[in-house]
C-alpha positions in Angstrom: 0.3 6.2 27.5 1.9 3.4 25.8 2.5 -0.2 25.8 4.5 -2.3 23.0 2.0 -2.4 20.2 2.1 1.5 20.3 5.6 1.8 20.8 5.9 -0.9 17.7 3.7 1.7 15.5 5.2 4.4 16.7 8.4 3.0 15.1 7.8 2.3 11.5 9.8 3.3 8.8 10.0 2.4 5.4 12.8 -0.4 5.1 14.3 -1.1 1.4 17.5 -2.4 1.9 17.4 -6.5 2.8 20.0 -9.0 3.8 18.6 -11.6 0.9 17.3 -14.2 3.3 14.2 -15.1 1.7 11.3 -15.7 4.3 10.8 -19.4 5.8 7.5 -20.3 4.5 6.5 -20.5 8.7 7.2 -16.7 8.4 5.2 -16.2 5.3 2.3 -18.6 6.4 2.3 -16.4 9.7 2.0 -12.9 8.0 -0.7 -14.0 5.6 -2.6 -15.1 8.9 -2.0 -11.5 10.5 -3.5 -10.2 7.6 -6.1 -12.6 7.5 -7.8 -11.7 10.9 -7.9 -7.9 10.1 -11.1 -6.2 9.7 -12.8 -7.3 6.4 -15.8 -5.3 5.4 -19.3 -7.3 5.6 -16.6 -10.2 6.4 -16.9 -10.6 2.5 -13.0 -11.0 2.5 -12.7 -9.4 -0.6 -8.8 -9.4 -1.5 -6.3 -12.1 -2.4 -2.3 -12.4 -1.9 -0.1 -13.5 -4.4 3.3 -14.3 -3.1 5.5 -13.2 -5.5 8.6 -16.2 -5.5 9.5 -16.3 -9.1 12.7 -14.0 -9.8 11.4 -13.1 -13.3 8.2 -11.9 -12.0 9.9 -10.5 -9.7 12.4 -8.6 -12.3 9.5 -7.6 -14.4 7.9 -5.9 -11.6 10.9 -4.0 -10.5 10.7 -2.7 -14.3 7.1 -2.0 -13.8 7.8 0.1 -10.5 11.3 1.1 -11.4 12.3 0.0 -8.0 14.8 -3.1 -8.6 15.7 -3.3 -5.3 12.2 -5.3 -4.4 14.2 -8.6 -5.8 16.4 -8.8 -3.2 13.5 -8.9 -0.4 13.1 -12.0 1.5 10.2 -12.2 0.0 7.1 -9.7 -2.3 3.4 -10.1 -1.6 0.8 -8.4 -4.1 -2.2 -7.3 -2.6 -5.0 -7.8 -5.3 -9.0 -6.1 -4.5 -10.9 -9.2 -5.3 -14.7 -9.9 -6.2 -14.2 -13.0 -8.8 -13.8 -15.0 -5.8 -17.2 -14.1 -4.3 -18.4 -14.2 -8.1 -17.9 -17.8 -8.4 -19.7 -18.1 -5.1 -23.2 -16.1 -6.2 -22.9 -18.2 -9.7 -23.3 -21.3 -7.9 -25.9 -20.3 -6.0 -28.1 -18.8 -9.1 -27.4 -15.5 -7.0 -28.0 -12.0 -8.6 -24.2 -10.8 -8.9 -24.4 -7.2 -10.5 -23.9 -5.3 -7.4 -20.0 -7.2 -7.5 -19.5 -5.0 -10.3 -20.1 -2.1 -9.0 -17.8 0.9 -7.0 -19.4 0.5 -4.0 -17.9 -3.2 -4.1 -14.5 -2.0 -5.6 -13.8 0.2 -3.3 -14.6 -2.0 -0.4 -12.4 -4.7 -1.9 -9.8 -1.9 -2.0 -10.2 -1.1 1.9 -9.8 -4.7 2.6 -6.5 -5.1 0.9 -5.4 -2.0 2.6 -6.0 -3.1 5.7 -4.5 -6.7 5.3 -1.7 -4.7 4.0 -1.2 -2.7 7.2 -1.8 -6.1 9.4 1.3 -7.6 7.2 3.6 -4.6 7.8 2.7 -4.5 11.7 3.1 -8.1 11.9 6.4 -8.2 10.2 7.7 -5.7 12.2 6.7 -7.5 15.3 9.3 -10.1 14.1 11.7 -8.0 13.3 11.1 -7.6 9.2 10.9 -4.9 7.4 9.2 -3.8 4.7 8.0 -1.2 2.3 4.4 -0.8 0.5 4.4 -0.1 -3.2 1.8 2.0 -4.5 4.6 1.8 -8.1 3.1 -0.9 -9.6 0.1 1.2 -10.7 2.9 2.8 -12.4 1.7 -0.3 -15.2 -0.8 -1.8 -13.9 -2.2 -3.6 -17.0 1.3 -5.2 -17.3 0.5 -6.3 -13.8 -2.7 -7.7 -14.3 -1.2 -9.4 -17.8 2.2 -10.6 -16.0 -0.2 -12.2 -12.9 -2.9 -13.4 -15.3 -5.3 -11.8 -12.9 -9.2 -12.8 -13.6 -11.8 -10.5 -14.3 -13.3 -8.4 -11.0 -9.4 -8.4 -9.4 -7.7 -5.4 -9.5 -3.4 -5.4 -8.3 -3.8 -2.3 -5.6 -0.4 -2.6 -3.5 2.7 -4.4 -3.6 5.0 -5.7 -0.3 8.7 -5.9 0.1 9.2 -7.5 3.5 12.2 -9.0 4.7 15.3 -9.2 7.3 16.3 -5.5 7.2 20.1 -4.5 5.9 19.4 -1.2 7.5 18.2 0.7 9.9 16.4 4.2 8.6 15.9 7.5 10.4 12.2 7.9 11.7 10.5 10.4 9.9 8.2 13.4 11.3 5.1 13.0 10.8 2.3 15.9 10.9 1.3 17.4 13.8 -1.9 16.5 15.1 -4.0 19.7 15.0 -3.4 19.6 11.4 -4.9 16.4 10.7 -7.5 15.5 13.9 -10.2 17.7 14.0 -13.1 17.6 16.2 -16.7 17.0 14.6 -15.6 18.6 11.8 -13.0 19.5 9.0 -10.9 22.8 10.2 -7.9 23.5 9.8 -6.2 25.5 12.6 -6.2 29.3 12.6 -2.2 29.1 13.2 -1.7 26.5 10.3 1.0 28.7 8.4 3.1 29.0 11.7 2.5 25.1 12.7 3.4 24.2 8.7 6.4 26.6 8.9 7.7 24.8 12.3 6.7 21.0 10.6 8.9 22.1 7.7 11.8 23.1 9.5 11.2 19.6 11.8 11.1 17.5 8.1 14.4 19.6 6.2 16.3 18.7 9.4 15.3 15.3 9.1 16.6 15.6 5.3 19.6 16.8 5.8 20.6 14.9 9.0 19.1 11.7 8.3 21.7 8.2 7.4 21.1 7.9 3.8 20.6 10.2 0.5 20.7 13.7 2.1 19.0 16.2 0.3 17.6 20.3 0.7 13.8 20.1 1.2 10.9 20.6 3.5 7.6 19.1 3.3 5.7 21.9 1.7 8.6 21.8 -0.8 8.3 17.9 -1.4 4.3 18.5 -1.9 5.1 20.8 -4.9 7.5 18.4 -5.9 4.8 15.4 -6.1 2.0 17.8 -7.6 4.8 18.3 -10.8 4.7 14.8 -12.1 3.4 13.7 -14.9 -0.7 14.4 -15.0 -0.8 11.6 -18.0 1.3 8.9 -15.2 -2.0 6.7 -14.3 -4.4 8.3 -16.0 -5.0 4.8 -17.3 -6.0 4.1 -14.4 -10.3 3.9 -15.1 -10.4 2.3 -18.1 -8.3 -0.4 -16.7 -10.2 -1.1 -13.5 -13.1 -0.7 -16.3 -12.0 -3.4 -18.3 -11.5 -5.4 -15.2 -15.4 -5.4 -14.8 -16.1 -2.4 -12.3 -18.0 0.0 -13.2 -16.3 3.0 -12.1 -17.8 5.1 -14.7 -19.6 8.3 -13.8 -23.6 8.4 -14.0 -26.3 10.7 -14.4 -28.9 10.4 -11.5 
């Protein structure tokens, strides 16, 4: 079964080389509108975009994410979680507005930027952008929230290089099903190790054959690898979503 929109999401790949074309604002104005009619939870709409246009924001934030090559993208979205909005909205109304404080409400402002985030991505690619999400700017994200001047009860979650693509990458194997769908509940199938062992071989073939930066590793192999970082990269992470007035803090029932 297929039709274009699967054959479009069947195609993604992470794009970070760009022409340098920045986006015409009728571009911009029509991927913020993609994003805009995804699904929103309690249609509370609780994210914001900030279009990133400045070159030394943009600078500072490839120093923050140690990925320079963001500045030459046609253009960088930050996707922010954000209940200061909807907080200015209860204050009017003499509302109670502790439960916007709460995780419950971060972590649906979180799922609503993710999602916008996808719609941006799909919708780019539809016109023939490409992009990459950046989880990297949690790398600092204090210096994010300083360097944006981001209120109180907004939180920086992703970042988005999108523009006209300067290349073209390899796709790149995903998992196979069975060992990610699972019926009614979470099992993992009895053949896993042989289903993993054919998956890696599928992913170091893709390494070694694909058009750019070549390397010797599987995906069991590049798990390790990502399980060696730093523990103390992040660990920040609480106090700073903390001081951005969540409570994220563990409780005793």
């Amino acid at each position: 079964m297929t039709n274009d929109i699967l054959t479009l999401l069947g195609q993604h790949r992470s794009v970070r080389q760009f022409d340098g074309q920045p986006l015409s604002s009728s571009e911009v104005n029509t991927l913020v509108d993609a994003a805009q009619h995804a699904a929103t939870s309690t249609f509370a709409q609780q994210y914001s975009i900030i279009s990133i246009t400045d070159p030394v924001i943009k600078h500072e934030l490839g120093n923050i994410s140690g990925h320079h090559w963001l500045e030459k993208s046609g253009h960088y979205f930050m996707m922010v979680a954000d209940q200061h909005r909807n907080l200015q909205i209860a204050t009017a109304a003499h509302a109670n507005t502790d439960i916007l404080h709460s995780f419950d409400k971060f972590l649906a402002g979180t799922f609503d930027a993710a999602i916008a985030t996808e719609a941006i991505v799909t919708a780019g690619e539809s016109l023939g952008l490409g992009s990459t999400i950046m989880g990297s700017i949690l790398n600092h994200a204090q210096s994010v929230i300083d360097l944006l001047h981001l209120p109180s009860l907004t939180f920086p979650l992703l970042g988005i290089a999108i523009g006209h693509p300067a290349e073209n990458p390899d796709l790149k194997p995903r998992l196979p099903q069975p060992l990610m769908h699972f019926d009614n509940q979470y099992a993992l199938p009895t053949d896993f190790n042989q289903q993993l062992s054919g998956y890696d071989a599928r992913v170091a073939e893709y390494y070694q054959h694909r058009n750019s930066h070549l390397k010797q590793i599987d995906f069991s192999q590049h798990m390790v690898q990502e399980l060696s970082r730093d523990p103390k990269l992040r660990s920040e992470l609480i106090q700073v979503i903390s001081q951005q007035g969540f409570d994220v803090s563990a409780h005793e029932v």
